[in-house]
Each structure stands twice: as structure tokens, then as C-alpha cells.
N, C-alpha and C positions, 0 to 999 in steps of 0.2 A: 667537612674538614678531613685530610688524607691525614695521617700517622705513618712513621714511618718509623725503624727500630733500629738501636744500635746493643748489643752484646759485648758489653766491656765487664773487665777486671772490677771489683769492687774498690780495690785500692787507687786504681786508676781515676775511677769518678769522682773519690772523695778529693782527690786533687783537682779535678775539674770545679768541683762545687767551691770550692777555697776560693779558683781563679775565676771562676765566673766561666770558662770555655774548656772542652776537650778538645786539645788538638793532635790526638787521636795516637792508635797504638803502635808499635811499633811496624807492624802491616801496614795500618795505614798510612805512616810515616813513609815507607819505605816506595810504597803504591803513588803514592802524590794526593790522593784524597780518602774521607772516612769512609768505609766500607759501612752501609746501613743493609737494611730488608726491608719487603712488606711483611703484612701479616702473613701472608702465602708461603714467604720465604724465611722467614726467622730460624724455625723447627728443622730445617735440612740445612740452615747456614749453622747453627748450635751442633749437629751432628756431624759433621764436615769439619770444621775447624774447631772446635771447643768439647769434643767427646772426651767424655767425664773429668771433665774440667769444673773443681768445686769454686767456690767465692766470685759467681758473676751475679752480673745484672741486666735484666733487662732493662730500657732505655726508651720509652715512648716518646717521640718528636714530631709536634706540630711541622710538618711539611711545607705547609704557607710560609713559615714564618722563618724559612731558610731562603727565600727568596730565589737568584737566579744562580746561587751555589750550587744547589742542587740540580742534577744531571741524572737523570733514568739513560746506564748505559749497557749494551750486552755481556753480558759473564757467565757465568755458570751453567753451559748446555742454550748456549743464546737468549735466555731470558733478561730480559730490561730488569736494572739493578738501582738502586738507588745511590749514588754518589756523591758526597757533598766536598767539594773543593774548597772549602774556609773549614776554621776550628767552630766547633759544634759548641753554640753558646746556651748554657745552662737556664737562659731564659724563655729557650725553646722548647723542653720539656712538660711535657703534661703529666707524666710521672715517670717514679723508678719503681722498679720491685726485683726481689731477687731470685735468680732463678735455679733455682733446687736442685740436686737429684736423686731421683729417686732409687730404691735398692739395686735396680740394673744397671744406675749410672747413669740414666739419660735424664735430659734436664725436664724439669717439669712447668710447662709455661700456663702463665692465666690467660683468660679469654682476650683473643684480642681482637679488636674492630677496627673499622675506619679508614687502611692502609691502601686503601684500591688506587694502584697507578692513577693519575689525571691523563683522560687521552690528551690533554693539549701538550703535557713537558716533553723535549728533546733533550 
């Protein structure tokens, strides 16, 4: 099973969990689809756009189960990015956890598995 992660506002989610979907941040809104990661990419997407930014959450997403919303496209120095073009339904997650930081300010992520591209998605 691939995992794939999204980095949202904590207030944000609890609004997702209410509604049953995140239909994503105000980036994302803006982009046309939700910006996710691999496990690869999480840790320099958190550093990049969310440096020491307190009250998130990391976001683990069963990948399968976003069907053919999801798009692996190039961004960030041409690396294939995970993009999901529908609002991200809360029934896709395998979990939440919040993501800290520590005394420097960087965020502090738990271990995370699973996330490896499928070579078959375009």
C-alpha cells in the first residue's frame, strides 16, 4: 500500500473531519489541486512552505484509495509530486498526528513508511 501525506492547519482538518473531505488550502485552492508528498518529500515540503509554523498536522493517505484523482506531477526541482485533483475524503486516511516543533523550530515528524511512487501512476 503507497501513503502519501498532506501538511495541513489543525483547524483546517477539524473542518474536514466535520465534513467528511478537505477541499484543501487556500494554495491548494488557488493551484486547482491538493498539494500532498511522499515520505521522501514531506520534511523539505514542511521546511519550504511551513517553517516554524506551529498548529499542524501531518496527514497520512491511503494512495489507492484516491483513485484516478491522483496525479504524480513534476514540481519542486522536477521531482514527481503527488497531486490529487478532488477534495481529500477523510475516509482515506490512515491516520493524523501532529507535527511539533522542536526548540529550532523545525517540525518534528514520526517515522514514516509506505509512500514509495507506484512506477505505473502518470
Amino acid at each position: 500500500m503507497t501513503t502519501v501525506y498532506k501538511i495541513v492547519a489543525a483547524s483546517q482538518w477539524e473542518d474536514a473531519e466535520r465534513t467528511g473531505a478537505f477541499a484543501g488550502s487556500e494554495v491548494d485552492t488557488r493551484d486547482g489541486f491538493i498539494h500532498l508528498s511522499t515520505s521522501e518529500q514531506a520534511r523539505q515540503t514542511a521546511a519550504l512552505h511551513f517553517n516554524g509554523q506551529a498548529g499542524l498536522l501531518l496527514v497520512a493517505v491511503d494512495a489507492e484509495a484516491l483513485g484516478d484523482a491522483l496525479k504524480y506531477e513534476p514540481s519542486r526541482g522536477g521531482a514527481l509530486f503527488p497531486h490529487l485533483y478532488a477534495p481529500l475524503s477523510t475516509a482515506s486516511v490512515r491516520w493524523v498526528r501532529p507535527l511539533p516543533l522542536d526548540v529550532a523550530g523545525n517540525h518534528v515528524f514520526p517515522a514514516l513508511s509506505g509512500a514509495e511512487m507506484p512506477k505505473s501512476r502518470s
